[in-house]
C-alpha positions in Angstrom: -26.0 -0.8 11.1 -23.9 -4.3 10.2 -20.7 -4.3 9.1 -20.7 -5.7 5.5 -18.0 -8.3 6.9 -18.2 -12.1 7.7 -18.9 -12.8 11.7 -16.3 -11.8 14.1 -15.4 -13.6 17.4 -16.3 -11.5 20.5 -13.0 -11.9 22.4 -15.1 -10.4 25.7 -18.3 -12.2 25.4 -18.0 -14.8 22.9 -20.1 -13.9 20.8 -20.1 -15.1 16.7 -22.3 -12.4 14.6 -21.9 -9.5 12.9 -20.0 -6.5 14.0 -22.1 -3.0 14.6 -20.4 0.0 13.0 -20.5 3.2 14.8 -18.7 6.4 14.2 -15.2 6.4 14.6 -12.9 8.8 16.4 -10.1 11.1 15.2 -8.8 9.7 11.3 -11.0 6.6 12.0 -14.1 6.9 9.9 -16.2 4.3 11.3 -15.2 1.2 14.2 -16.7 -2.0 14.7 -18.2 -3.1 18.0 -20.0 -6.1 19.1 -23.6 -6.2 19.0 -24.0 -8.0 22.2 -21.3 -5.8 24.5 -20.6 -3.3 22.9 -16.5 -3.9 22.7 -14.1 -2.7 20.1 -13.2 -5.4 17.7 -11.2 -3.4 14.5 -11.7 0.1 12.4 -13.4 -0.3 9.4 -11.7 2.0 6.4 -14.5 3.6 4.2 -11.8 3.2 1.5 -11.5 0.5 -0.9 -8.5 -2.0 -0.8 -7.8 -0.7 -4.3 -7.7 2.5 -3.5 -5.9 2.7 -1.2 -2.9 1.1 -3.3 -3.3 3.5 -5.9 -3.7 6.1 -2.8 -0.1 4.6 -1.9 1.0 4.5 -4.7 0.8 7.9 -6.0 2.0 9.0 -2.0 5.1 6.5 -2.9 5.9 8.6 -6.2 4.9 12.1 -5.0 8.2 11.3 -2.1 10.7 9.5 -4.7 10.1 13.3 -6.8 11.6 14.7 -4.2 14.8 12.6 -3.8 17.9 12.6 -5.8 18.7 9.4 -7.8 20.0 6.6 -5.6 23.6 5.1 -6.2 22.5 1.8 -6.1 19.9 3.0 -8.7 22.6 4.3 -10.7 24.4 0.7 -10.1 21.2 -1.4 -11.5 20.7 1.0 -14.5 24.4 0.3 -15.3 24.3 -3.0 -15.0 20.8 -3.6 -17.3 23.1 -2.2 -20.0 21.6 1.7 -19.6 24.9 4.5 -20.1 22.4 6.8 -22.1 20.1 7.8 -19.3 21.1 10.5 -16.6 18.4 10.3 -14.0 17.7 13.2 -11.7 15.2 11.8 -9.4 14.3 8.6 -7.9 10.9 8.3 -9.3 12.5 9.5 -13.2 15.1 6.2 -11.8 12.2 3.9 -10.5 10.1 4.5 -14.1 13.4 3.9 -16.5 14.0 1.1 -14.9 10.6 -0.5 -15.0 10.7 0.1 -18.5 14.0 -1.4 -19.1 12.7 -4.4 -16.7 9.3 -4.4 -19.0 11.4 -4.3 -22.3 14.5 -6.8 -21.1 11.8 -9.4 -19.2 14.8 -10.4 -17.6 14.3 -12.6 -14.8 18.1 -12.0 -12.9 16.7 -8.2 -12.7 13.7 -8.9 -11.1 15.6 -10.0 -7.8 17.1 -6.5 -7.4 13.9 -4.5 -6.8 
C-alpha cells in the first residue's frame, strides 16, 4: 500500500518514490518505509491534522479544569478592566478572557497571551 504523501528521499538508497505503509508498532498506527529497501523514513498518524488540534485542544482544557486561577491571569483580567469576575479555574480564566479579548478587539492585549 502507498502512502497518500508526495515522494520521499531514501536517505539509505536514494531512492525518490512513494513511501510503503506497513503496520506500526506500540502507539504508532502505521510507519512508512521505502519501497526499494525497506528503511524507516517517518510514522504516518491515521489522524487528521484537524483533529488532532481539537484532540489538543480539548486535552489543553480538560488540564487548565484542574488548576487554580493563575496570578498573572488574575493580573491581565485586572488590567482589561474586569473587577466583577472571580475565577476559580484556569480554563473559567482562559474563556473570560477570550471573551473580554473578542469583545475589547484590543490589539495591546493580544501580546499577553
Amino acid at each position: 500500500m502507498s502512502a497518500p504523501d508526495m515522494d520521499e528521499l531514501c536517505p539509505r538508497c536514494g531512492a525518490i518514490d512513494r513511501p510503503t505503509l506497513l503496520a506500526g508498532t506500540g502507539p504508532h498506527a502505521c510507519k512508512a518505509v521505502c519501497g526499494h529497501c525497506g528503511r524507516f523514513l517517518k510514522w504516518v498518524s491515521l489522524i487528521s491534522p484537524s483533529e488532532r488540534v481539537a484532540r489538543k485542544a480539548k486535552a489543553r482544557l480538560q488540564a487548565m479544569q484542574k488548576h487554580p486561577v493563575s496570578q498573572k491571569q488574575l493580573d491581565l483580567l485586572r488590567d482589561m478592566g474586569d473587577s466583577l469576575s472571580a475565577p476559580e479555574t484556569m480554563a473559567e480564566a482562559s474563556k473570560l478572557i477570550d471573551r473580554l479579548l473578542t469583545n475589547k478587539n484590543a490589539p495591546s492585549y493580544k501580546k499577553h497571551r
